[in-house]
N, C-alpha and C positions, 0 to 999 in steps of 0.2 A: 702408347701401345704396350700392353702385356708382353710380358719377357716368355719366351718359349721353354717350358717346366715340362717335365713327363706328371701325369695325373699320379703318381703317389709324392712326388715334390709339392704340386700346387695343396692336397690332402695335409700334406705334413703343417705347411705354410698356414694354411688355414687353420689350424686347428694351436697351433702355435701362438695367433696374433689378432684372431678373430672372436668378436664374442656376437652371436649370432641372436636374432629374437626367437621368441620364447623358445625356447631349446634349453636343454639340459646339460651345463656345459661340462658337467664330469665325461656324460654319457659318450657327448658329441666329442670330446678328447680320445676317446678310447674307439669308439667304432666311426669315426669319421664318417662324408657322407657322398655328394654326388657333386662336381665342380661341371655347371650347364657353362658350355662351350660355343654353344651358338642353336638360333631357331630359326624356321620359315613355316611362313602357313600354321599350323595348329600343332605345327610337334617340336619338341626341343631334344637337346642332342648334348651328352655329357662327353668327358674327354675319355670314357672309356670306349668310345665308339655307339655307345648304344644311343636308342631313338625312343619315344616316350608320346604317346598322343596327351595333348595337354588340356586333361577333363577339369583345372583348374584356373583356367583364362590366366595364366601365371598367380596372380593371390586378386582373381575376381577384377582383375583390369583389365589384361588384353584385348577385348571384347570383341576387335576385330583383326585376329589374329596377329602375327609377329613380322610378315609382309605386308606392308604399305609405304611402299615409296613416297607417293604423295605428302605423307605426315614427316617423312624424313627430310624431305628437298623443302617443305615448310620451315621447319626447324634450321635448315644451314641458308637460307636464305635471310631471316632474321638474323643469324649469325652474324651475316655480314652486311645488315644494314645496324641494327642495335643492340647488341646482344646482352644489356643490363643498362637499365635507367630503375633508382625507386619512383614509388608512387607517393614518398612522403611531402610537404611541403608546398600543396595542390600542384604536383606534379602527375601527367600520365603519362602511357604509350599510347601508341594504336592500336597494337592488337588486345591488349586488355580492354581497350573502349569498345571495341566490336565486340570484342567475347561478351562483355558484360551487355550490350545491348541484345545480341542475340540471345544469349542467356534466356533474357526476361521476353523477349519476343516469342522463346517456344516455352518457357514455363506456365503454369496455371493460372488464368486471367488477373489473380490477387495479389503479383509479384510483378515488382518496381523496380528493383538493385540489388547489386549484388555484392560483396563483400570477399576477396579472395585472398585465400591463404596458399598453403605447400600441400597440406594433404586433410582426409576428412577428420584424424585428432585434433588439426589446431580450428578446424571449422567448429568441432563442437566445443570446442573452449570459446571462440568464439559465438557460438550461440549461447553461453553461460554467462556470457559479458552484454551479448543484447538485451537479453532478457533480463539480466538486473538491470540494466540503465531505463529499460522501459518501462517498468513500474516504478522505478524511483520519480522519474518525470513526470509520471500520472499520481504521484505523490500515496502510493502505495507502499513502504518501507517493509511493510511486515512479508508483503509476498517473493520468499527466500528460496520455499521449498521446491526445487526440479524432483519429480515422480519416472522412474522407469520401473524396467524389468527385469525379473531374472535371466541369466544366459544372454542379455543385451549383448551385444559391444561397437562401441561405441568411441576407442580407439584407444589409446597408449599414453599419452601424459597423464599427468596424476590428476585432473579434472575429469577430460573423459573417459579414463579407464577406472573415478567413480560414477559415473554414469552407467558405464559397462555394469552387468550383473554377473560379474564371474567371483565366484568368493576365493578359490585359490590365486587370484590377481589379488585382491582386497585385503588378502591376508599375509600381503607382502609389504605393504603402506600403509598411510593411514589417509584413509577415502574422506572427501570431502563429507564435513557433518550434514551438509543443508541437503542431499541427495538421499532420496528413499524409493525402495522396489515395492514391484509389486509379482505375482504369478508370471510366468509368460503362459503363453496359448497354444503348449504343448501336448493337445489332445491325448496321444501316445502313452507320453510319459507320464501326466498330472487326470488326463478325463476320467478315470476308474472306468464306472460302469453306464456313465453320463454316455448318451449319445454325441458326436460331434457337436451338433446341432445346443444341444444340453449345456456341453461345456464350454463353447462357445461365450455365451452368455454370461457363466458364471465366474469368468476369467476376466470377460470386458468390467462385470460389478465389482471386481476388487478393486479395481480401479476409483469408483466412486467411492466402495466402502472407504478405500485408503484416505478420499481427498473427507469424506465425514472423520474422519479421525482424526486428521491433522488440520482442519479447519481449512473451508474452501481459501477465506482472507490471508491463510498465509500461504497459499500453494503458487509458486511462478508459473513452472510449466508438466506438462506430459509430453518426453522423447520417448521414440517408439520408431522403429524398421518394420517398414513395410509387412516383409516375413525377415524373419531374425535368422540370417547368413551364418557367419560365425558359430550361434550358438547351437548349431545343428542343421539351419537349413527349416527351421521350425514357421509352417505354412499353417497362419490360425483357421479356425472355421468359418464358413460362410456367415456365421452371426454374429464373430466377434466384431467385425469396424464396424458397420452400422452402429452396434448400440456403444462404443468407443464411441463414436462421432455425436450417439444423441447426450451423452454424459458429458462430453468437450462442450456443444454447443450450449446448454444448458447454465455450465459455470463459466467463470472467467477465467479462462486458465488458457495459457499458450500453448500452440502443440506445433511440436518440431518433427519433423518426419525425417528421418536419417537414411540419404538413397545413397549411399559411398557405392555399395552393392547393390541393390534395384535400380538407380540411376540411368539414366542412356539406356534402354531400349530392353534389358534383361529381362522384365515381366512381361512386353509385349503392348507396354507403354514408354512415353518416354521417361516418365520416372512412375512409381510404385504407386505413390497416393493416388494415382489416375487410374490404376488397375482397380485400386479397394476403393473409390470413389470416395477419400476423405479429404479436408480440407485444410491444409499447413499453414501455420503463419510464418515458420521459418523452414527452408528443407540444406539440408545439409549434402554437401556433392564431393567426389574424388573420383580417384580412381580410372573411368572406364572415359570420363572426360576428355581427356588424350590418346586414350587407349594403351594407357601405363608406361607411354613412350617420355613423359617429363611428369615431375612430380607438380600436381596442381588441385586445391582443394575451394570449397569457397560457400558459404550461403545463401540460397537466395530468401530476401528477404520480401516479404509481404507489405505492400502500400499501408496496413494497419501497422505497423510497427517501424517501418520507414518514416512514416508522417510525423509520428513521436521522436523518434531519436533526432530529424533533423532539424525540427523546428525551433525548440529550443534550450538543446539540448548542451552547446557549445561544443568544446572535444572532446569526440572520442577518444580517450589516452588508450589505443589497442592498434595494434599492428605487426607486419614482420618484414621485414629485408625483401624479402623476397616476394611480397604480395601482387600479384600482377603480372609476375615474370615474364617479359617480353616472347621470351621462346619457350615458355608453355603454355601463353594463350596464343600463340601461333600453332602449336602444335594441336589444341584445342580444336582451333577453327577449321584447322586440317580434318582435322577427324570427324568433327559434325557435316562438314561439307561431304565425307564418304558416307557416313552414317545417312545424310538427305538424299545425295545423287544414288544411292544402292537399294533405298528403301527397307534397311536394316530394320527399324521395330516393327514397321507391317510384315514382315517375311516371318519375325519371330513370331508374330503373335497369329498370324494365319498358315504358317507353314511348317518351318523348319522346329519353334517351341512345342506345338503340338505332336510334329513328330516326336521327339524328344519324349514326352511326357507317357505318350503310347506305350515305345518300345522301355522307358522305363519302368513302369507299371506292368511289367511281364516282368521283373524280376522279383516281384511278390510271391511269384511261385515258388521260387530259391527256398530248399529246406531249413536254409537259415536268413531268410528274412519275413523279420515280424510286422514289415511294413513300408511302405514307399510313399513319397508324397513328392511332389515339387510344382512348380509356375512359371511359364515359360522356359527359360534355358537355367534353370536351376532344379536342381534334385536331388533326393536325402530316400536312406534308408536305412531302417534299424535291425543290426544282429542280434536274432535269439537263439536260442538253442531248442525253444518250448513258444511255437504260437499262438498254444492257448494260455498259456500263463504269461506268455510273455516273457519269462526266466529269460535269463544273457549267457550269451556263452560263456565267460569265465567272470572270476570274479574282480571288482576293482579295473573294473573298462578297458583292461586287457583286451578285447576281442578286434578292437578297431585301427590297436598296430598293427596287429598280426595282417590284417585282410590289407589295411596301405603298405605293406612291406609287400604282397603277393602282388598288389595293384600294381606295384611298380617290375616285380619281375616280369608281368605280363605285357608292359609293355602302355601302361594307364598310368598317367597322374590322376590319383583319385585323394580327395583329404578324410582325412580321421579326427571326429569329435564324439568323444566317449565311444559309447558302440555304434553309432552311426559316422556312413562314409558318403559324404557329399562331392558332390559334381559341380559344375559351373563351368561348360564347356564354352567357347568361342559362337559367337553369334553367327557367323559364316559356314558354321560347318556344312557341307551336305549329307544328304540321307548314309548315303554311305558312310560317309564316318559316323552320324550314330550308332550306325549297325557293329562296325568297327569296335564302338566304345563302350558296346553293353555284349559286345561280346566275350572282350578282352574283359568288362567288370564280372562278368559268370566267371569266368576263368580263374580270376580272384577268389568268387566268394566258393567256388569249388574248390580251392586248396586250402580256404580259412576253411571248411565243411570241416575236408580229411586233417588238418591239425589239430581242431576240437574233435573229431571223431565222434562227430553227428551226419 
């Protein structure tokens, strides 16, 4: 139990003894920040009293808000039947046997097993490790190179965060050599004068142009997000998967589909590739799996890549401590059993996402926005200062603290990536609280307006 601090004590403490992800730790010393004290339902509450609608499902997990008894009495019930066995040694539990079975019960008819880690960074390290063993076994040596994208991400250790396409991350390490990008399918920012439609297209061929460059025989795989979360919230155009998927089918190349964030229900499917109707041989999970109630990551793998690694393959030398974790596939099962009995992805994808998507698509009208896009309960928009040019309101992507600093006085968790400020509200909300939370986001971008004084 936490010792009773007055909120500039716990600020002190914090800033003292804490070093926080990606945060700016001079900054975060000097202007400290917000110590959350406790949440219910879709808003969280700091120790200065104040209250926060939470447009960011906590970081894209909570999915089903911050109240669910059921996931919590899961969770202390395994407590006290087993609360840590590993999975090394052909040892298992039960509730990882069930997670994993149901797992592959609701994934896409090509998926066999499953493979589970702590969160969606050690899954795609993980998927870096199947996918070499599985062309080593096919006696393939030369096929090294994994293909992504710019503004990926892909997660935080030094394998998937080169995956990730962030170059201010990349130009902190040094990124794995065998890992190459390509464009992402940021119509917005990269289409010019191309129609969606247009660019589309010519986003999906760099793709190919990439794999003719670097020779189809040495390419592993293409990882790729659904729509790219992190790197804005970036929703490609109706033409990009299609011809992604004719260019996949066509060569031999694996394709991972990374749902950490589209996973469980957020597009309106139960993971992303079923929305953009492509076809994964491995998909990558976290996150929204428990409903960020325990840390739980894992991939599911494809009968085509299964068949290979286990037949004779010998051991896998790849694992973690905590792979299976009894009380996070409990927690897991909890949350899928609320996610079935509630009929969460049908609600998003026929009700509550299209609301969403409505009343955010009227804030296009916002003098400073140069644009709005999102899918199901995720949503992005870009500050300009000039909707015909497009120009930004400040220079050096300034614009997008300024508007998350106002989002949060107004009483929004809204996130800032460059000049665009992304959403990813809670799957339960009702109408009402969207109305709530595109009100309070005008609210925002009315006081970014009058700071830039546009």
């Amino acid at each position: 139990m936490s010792k009773v601090r007055t909120t500039e004590e716990w600020k002190a403490l914090d800033a003292k003894s804490h070093l926080h992800p990606f945060t700016d730790f001079n900054e975060h010393a000097k202007t400290r920040g917000r110590i959350i004290e406790r949440a219910e339902h879709i808003y969280i509450y700091d120790t200065d009293g104040n209250k926060f609608l939470d447009g960011m499902s906590g970081l894209w997990c909570c999915s089903l808000g911050y109240s669910q008894p059921k996931i919590a009495d899961a969770v202390q019930r395994q407590f006290q039947q087993l609360p840590y066995y590993n999975n090394f040694f052909q040892c298992s539990n039960a509730p990882a046997v069930e997670l994993a079975d149901r797992l592959v019960s609701m994934a896409p008819e090509q998926f066999s097993h499953v493979f589970f880690t702590n969160s969606g960074s050690e899954a795609n390290d993980t998927n870096i490790r199947l996918v070499r063993r599985y062309w080593d076994l096919q006696n393939k040596p030369n096929k090294r190179i994994i293909l992504s994208r710019n503004n990926a991400y892909h997660g935080s250790t030094i394998a998937s965060a080169s995956l990730g396409g962030f170059e201010f991350v990349h130009n902190q390490f040094e990124k794995l050599h065998y890992i190459e990008h390509i464009v992402d399918p940021n119509w917005y920012k990269n289409g010019g004068d191309l129609s969606p439609e247009e660019f589309g297209i010519q986003a999906a061929r760099a793709l190919e142009k990439k794999i003719d460059e670097l020779g189809e025989d040495n390419i592993a795989a293409f990882i790729a997000e659904p729509l790219q979360g992190a790197g804005g919230v970036i929703v490609p155009p109706d033409s990009y998967w299609p011809e992604v998927s004719r260019i996949l089918k066509a060569r031999n190349i694996l394709f991972i589909s990374d749902e950490v964030i589209c996973g469980f229900g957020r597009t309106g499917q139960l993971f992303g590739c079923q929305t953009y109707a492509t076809e994964p041989d491995l998909i990558t999970f976290a996150k929204a799996v428990t409903n960020g109630f325990q840390p739980l990551g894992g991939v599911l793998v494809s009968e085509k890549v299964a068949s290979v690694v286990m037949a004779s393959g010998g051991e896998f030398g790849h694992g973690f401590t905590y792979s299976g974790h009894p009380i996070a596939c409990a927690a897991a099962l909890a949350t899928l059993d609320i996610m079935e009995s509630e009929n969460i992805t049908d609600r998003v994808r026929s009700d509550i996402g299209p609301y969403l998507q409505k009343r955010w698509a009227e804030l296009a009208e916002h003098p400073i926005v140069g644009h709005t896009r999102g899918v199901g309960m995720v949503g992005s928009l870009e500050l300009v200062r000039n909707k015909e040019t497009r120009e930004r309101l400040a220079p050096g992507q300034m614009s997008g603290g300024v508007c998350r600093s106002n989002s949060i006085a107004s009483g929004l968790v809204m996130r800032a990536v460059g000049d665009s400020m992304i959403i990813a509200p809670p799957l339960i909300c009702s109408h009402a609280e969207i109305d709530l939370l595109i009100e309070r986001a005008t609210n925002a971008l009315d006081k970014t307006a009058e700071h830039f004084k546009v």
